[in-house]
FIDREN-619335 format. One record per residue (C-alpha): residue in three letters; residue number from 0; x, y, z. Coordinates in steps of 0.1 Angstrom, whole numbers, plus 5000, padded with zeros to 4 digits. Example, Ala and Ser with C-alpha at 12.3 -4.5 7.8 and 13.67 -1.06 7.14 Angstrom:
2
   drennu   lumba      X      Y      Z
      ala       0   5123   4955   5078
      ser       1   5137   4989   5071
% end
This chain:
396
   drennu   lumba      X      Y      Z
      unk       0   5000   5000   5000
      unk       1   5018   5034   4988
      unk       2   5019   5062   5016
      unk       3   5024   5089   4991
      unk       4   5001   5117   4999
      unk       5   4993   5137   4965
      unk       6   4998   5177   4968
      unk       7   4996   5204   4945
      unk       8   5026   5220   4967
      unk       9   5064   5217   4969
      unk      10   5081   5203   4997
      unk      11   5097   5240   4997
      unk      12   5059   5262   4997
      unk      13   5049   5235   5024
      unk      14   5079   5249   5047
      unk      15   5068   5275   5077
      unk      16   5075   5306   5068
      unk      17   5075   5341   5081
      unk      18   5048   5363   5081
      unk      19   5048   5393   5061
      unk      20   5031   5422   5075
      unk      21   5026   5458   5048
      unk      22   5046   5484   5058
      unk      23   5034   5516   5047
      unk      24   5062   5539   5035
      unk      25   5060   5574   5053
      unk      26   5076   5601   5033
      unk      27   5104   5619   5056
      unk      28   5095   5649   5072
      unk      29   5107   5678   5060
      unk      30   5111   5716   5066
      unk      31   5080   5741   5051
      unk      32   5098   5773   5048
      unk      33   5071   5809   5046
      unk      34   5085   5840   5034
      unk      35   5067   5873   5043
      unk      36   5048   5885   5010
      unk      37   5069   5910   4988
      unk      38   5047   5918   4961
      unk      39   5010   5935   4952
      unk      40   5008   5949   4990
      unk      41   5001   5909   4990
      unk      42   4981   5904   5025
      unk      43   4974   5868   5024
      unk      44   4996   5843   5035
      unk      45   4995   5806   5026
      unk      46   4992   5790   5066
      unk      47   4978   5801   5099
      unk      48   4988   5794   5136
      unk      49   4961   5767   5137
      unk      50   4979   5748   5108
      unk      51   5012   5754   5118
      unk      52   5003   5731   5149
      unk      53   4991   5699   5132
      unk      54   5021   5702   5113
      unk      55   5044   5705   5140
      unk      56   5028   5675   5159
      unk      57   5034   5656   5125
      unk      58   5067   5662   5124
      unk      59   5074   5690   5103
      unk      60   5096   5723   5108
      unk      61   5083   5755   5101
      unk      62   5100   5785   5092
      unk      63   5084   5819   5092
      unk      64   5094   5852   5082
      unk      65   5086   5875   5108
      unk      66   5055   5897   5100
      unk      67   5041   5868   5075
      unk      68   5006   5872   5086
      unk      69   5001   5907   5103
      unk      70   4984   5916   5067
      unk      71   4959   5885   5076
      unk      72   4957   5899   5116
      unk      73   4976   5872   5126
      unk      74   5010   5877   5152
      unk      75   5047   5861   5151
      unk      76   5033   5854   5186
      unk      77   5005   5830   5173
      unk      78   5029   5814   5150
      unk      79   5055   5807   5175
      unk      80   5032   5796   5202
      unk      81   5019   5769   5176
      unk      82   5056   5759   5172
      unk      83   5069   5774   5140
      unk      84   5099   5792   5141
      unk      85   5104   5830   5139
      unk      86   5132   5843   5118
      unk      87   5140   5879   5102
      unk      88   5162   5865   5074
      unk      89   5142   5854   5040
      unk      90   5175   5838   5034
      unk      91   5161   5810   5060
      unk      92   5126   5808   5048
      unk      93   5138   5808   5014
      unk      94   5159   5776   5021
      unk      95   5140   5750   5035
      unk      96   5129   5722   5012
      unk      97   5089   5729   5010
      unk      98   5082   5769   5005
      unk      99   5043   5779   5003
      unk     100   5040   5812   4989
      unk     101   5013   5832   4975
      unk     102   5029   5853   4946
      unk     103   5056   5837   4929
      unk     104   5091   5844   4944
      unk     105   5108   5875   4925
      unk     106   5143   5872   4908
      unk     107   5161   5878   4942
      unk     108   5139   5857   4961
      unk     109   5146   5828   4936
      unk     110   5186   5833   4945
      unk     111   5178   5825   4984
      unk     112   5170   5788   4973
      unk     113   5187   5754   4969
      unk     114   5186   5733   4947
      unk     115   5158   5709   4940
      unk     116   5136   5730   4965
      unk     117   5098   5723   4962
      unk     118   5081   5752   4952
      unk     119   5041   5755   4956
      unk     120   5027   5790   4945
      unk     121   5005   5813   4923
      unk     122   5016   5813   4889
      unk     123   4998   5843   4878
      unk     124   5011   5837   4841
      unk     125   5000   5867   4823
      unk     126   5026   5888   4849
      unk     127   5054   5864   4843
      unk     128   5082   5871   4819
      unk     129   5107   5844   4804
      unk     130   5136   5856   4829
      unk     131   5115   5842   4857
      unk     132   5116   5804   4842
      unk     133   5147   5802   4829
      unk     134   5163   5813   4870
      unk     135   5140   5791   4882
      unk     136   5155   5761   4859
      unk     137   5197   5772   4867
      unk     138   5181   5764   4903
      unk     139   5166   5727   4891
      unk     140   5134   5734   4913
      unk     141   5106   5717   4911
      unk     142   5076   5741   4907
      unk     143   5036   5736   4918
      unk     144   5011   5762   4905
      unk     145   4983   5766   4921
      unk     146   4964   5772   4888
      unk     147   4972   5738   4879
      unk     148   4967   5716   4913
      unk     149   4944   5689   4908
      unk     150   4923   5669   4931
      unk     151   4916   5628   4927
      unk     152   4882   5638   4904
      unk     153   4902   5659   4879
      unk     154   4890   5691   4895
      unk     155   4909   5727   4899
      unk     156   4908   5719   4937
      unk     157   4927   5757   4947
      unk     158   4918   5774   4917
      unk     159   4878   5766   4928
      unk     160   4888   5770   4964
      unk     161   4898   5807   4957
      unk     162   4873   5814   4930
      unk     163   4844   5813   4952
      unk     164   4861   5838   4970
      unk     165   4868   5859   4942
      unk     166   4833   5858   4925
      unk     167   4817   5867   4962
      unk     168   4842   5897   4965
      unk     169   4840   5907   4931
      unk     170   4797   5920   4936
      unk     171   4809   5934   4971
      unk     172   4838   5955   4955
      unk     173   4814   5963   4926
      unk     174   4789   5973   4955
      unk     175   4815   6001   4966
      unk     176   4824   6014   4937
      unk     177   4792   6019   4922
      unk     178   4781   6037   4953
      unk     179   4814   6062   4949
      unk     180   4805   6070   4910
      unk     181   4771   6074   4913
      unk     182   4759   6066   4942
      unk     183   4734   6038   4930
      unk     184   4729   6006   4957
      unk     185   4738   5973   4935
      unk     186   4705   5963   4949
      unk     187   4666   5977   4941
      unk     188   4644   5990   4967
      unk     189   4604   5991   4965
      unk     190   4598   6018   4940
      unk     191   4633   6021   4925
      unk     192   4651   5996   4897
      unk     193   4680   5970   4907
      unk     194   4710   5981   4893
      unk     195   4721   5955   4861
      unk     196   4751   5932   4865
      unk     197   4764   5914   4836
      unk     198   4788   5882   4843
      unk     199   4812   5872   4817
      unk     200   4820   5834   4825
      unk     201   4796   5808   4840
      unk     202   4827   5787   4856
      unk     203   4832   5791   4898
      unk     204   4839   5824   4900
      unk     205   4810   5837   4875
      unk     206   4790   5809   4896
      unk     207   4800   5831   4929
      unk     208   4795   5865   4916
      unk     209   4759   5855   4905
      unk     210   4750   5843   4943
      unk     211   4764   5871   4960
      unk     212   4750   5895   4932
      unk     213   4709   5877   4933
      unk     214   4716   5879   4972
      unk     215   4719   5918   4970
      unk     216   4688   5919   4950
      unk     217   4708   5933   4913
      unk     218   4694   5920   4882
      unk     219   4717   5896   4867
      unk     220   4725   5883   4831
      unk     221   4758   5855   4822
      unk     222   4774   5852   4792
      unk     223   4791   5822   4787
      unk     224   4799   5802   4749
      unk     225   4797   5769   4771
      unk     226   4763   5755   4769
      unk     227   4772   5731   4796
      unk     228   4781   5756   4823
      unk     229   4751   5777   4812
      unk     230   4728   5749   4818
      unk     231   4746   5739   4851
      unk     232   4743   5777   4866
      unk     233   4709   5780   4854
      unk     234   4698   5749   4873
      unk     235   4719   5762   4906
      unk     236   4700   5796   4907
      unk     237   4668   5783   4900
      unk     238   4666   5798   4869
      unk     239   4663   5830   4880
      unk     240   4688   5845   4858
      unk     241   4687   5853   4823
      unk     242   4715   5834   4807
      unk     243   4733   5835   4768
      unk     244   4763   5825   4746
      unk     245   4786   5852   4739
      unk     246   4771   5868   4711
      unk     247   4787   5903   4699
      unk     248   4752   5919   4689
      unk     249   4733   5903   4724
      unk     250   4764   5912   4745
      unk     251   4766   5949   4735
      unk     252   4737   5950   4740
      unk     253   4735   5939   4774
      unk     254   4766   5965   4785
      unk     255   4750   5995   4774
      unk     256   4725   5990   4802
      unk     257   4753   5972   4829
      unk     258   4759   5993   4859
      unk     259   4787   5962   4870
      unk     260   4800   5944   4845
      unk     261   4827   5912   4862
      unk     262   4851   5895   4839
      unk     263   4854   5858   4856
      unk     264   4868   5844   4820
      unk     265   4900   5836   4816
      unk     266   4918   5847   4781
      unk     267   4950   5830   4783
      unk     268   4966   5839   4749
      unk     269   4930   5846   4734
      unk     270   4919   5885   4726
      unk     271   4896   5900   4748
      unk     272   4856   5898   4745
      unk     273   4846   5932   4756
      unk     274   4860   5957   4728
      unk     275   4873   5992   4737
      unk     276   4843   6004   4718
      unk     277   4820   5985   4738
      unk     278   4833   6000   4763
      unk     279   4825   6036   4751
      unk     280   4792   6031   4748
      unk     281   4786   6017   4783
      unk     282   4769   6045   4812
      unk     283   4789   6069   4825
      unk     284   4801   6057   4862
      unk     285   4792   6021   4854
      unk     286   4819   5997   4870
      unk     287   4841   5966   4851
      unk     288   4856   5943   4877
      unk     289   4884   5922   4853
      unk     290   4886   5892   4881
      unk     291   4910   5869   4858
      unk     292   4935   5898   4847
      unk     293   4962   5879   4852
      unk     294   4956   5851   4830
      unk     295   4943   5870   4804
      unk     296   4919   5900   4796
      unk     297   4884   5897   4791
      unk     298   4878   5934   4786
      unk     299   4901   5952   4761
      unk     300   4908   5989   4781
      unk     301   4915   5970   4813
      unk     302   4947   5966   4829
      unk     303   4965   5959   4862
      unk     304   4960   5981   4891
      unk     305   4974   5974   4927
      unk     306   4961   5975   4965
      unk     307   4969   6011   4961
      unk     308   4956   6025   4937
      unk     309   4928   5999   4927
      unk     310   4910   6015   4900
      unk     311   4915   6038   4867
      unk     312   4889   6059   4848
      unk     313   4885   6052   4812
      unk     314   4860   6065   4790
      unk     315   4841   6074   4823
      unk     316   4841   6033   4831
      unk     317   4857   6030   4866
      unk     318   4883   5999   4857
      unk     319   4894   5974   4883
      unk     320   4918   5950   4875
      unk     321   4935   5937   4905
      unk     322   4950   5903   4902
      unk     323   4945   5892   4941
      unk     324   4913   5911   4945
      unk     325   4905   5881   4975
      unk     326   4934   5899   4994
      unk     327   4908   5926   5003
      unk     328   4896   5897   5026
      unk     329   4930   5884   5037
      unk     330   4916   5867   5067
      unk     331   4887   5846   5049
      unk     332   4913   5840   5023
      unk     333   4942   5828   5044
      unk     334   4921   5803   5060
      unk     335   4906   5787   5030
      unk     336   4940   5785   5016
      unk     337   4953   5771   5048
      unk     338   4927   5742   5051
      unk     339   4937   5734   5013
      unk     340   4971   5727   5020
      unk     341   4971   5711   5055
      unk     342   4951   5683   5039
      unk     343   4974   5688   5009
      unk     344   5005   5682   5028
      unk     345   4993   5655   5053
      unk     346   4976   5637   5023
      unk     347   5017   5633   5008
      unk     348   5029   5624   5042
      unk     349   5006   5593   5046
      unk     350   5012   5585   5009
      unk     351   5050   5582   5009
      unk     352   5062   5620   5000
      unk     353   5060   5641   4972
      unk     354   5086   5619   4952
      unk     355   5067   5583   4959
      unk     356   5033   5605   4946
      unk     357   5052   5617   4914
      unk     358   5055   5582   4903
      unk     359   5023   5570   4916
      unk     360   4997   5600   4910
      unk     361   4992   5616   4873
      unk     362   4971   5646   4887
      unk     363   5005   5654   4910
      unk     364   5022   5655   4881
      unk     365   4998   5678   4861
      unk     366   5003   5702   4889
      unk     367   5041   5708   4880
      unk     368   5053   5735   4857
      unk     369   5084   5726   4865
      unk     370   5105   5695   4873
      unk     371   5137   5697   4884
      unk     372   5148   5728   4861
      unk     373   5125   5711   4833
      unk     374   5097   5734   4817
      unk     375   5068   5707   4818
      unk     376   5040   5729   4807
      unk     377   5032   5728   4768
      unk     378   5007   5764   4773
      unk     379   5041   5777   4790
      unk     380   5062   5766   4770
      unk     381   5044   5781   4738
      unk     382   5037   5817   4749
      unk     383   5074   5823   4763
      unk     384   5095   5801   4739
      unk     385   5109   5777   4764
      unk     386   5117   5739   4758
      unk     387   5090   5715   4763
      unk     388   5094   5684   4780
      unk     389   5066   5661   4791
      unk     390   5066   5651   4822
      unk     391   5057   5616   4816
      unk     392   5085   5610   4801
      unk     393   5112   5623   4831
      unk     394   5089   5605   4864
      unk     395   5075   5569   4849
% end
């Protein structure tokens, strides 16, 4: 009688072995450098004391340049009792390996930092020149925009974030200066007419603006040439709002009777909509807020104009065309901006580090412009005659 046993294993699988438990790889903590805004009498800052706490307890060094947040009301004092570290010398915030900045670093700033330095801020493209790529290549950093962060649904996730901001300021700005040229309230009153507010763009911020607009009590009307986005704000607002594809003839039409007109359209290498002519015939003291100035014009006769002198008078058209117009609410601002990037940052941590999520996340690497002194942004790339390289091809 045979006392073979019959097995599908191998004497060596049948063999105790050791058991394997997952280790999941923690990215190494590293230091989050935040230099004191420089440019735009900037007044948001990218992180507040509350942040700068979770961080700390996670294991991360902080650097702030004193007076970061006084232009949001918040005190070294905050900072350093959440455990971030004070310091007067950019130098210092300048070199630590993550920096979080609003506006992008200027030419001298870019000199304070080392090599292969993770850089995460505004891009603001139409204010960039080529100088400003090519010094931040001889530094081979690696360069986040916030226009081009992406969440795990394909979504703008800061660009939305800020935008809802934006299109709510926008009407409340409008609301001001409509009130110091003519002295008309944005919103009607029994016996006397709403003033009329036409909104370029029917993305987040034109999504924004409408609220905060409808909640006023203005008489509103959206141009957008995307159906889709028509059809989506029309559904949000109940329909309330007369809506329309950018048609010269209808559109002219429209700003000859605007009190407010808000650009929330972004042009990027495209002409503007709004012609200087259009712009002639509009009422004298009406108001054009050009939200998205700095990625583009959407109205022809508008240009930049600063914290300090936010407005210019043409053709008797009060022009705004300030490209942080959410830094008149720094506060609000700061916070939004600091709740993005807390979950931004402790996201990376649990997921290995921002190197292990180049490999393994595509929407990380859409959020670069830049990879290690490489220009990985075709748009870019175009308008300031840089090389292309596609980032695919340098983290697989």
């Amino acid at each position: 009688m045979s006392t073979n046993i019959f097995t599908p294993f191998t004497e060596e699988e049948l063999m105790p072995k050791e058991e394997k438990l997952e280790v999941i790889k923690k990215g190494k903590q590293f230091s989050i450098g935040i230099p004191k805004e420089t440019c735009l009498n900037e007044r948001r800052t990218c992180i507040t004391p509350d942040a700068v706490q979770v961080l700390v307890e996670h294991g991360h060094e902080i650097i702030i340049e004193s007076g970061s947040g006084e232009g949001s009301f918040f005190t070294d004092l905050q900072y350093s009792e959440s455990g971030a570290k004070i310091t007067n010398d950019p130098k210092e915030a300048f070199g630590q390996d993550l920096i979080l900045k609003v506006n992008p670093p200027t030419e001298d700033e870019i000199e304070y930092m080392k090599p292969n330095t993770y850089l995460v801020s505004a891009l603001q493209i139409n204010l960039r020149d080529k100088e400003y790529f090519l010094k931040l290549a001889e530094k081979k950093i690696n360069a986040i925009a916030f226009e081009f962060i992406v969440d795990e649904y394909k979504q703008l996730a800061l660009v939305r974030l800020i935008g809802e901001i934006a299109g709510t300021v926008s009407i409340l700005y409008a609301s001001e200066l409509l009130a110091l040229s003519n002295g008309l309230m944005l919103g009607g009153i029994t016996g006397v007419r709403p003033a009329e507010v036409v909104v370029l763009g029917a993305g987040i911020v034109g999504e924004f603006a409408t609220k905060a607009a409808i909640g006023l009590g203005a008489s509103v009307k959206v141009f957008d040439n995307s159906l889709s986005k028509l059809r989506r704000l029309h559904t949000i607002v109940d329909s309330r709002v007369p809506t329309s594809i950018i048609d010269p003839k209808e559109l002219s039409k429209s700003l000859r009777r605007a009190d407010v007109v808000i650009g929330a359209l972004p042009r990027l290498n495209m002409t503007p909509i709004v012609t200087e002519d259009m712009v002639m015939k509009m009422k004298k003291g009406s108001v054009i807020i050009d939200i998205t100035i700095d990625n583009g014009k959407v109205i022809e006769t508008s240009e930049l104009t600063t914290m300090e002198d936010p407005y210019v008078i043409k053709h008797g058209v009060i022009h705004c065309g300030l490209p942080n117009l959410t830094s008149r609410m720094p506060r609000t601002t700061t916070k939004a901006i600091s709740n993005f990037f807390l979950s931004y940052i402790l996201n990376y941590d649990e997921e290995g580090g921002f190197e292990n999520m180049l490999i393994r996340k595509n929407e990380m690497k859409q959020s670069l412009y830049m990879y290690k002194g490489r220009h990985t942004k075709k748009i870019i790339c175009d308008r300031f005659g840089l090389t292309y390289h596609d980032i695919n091809l340098l983290i697989f």
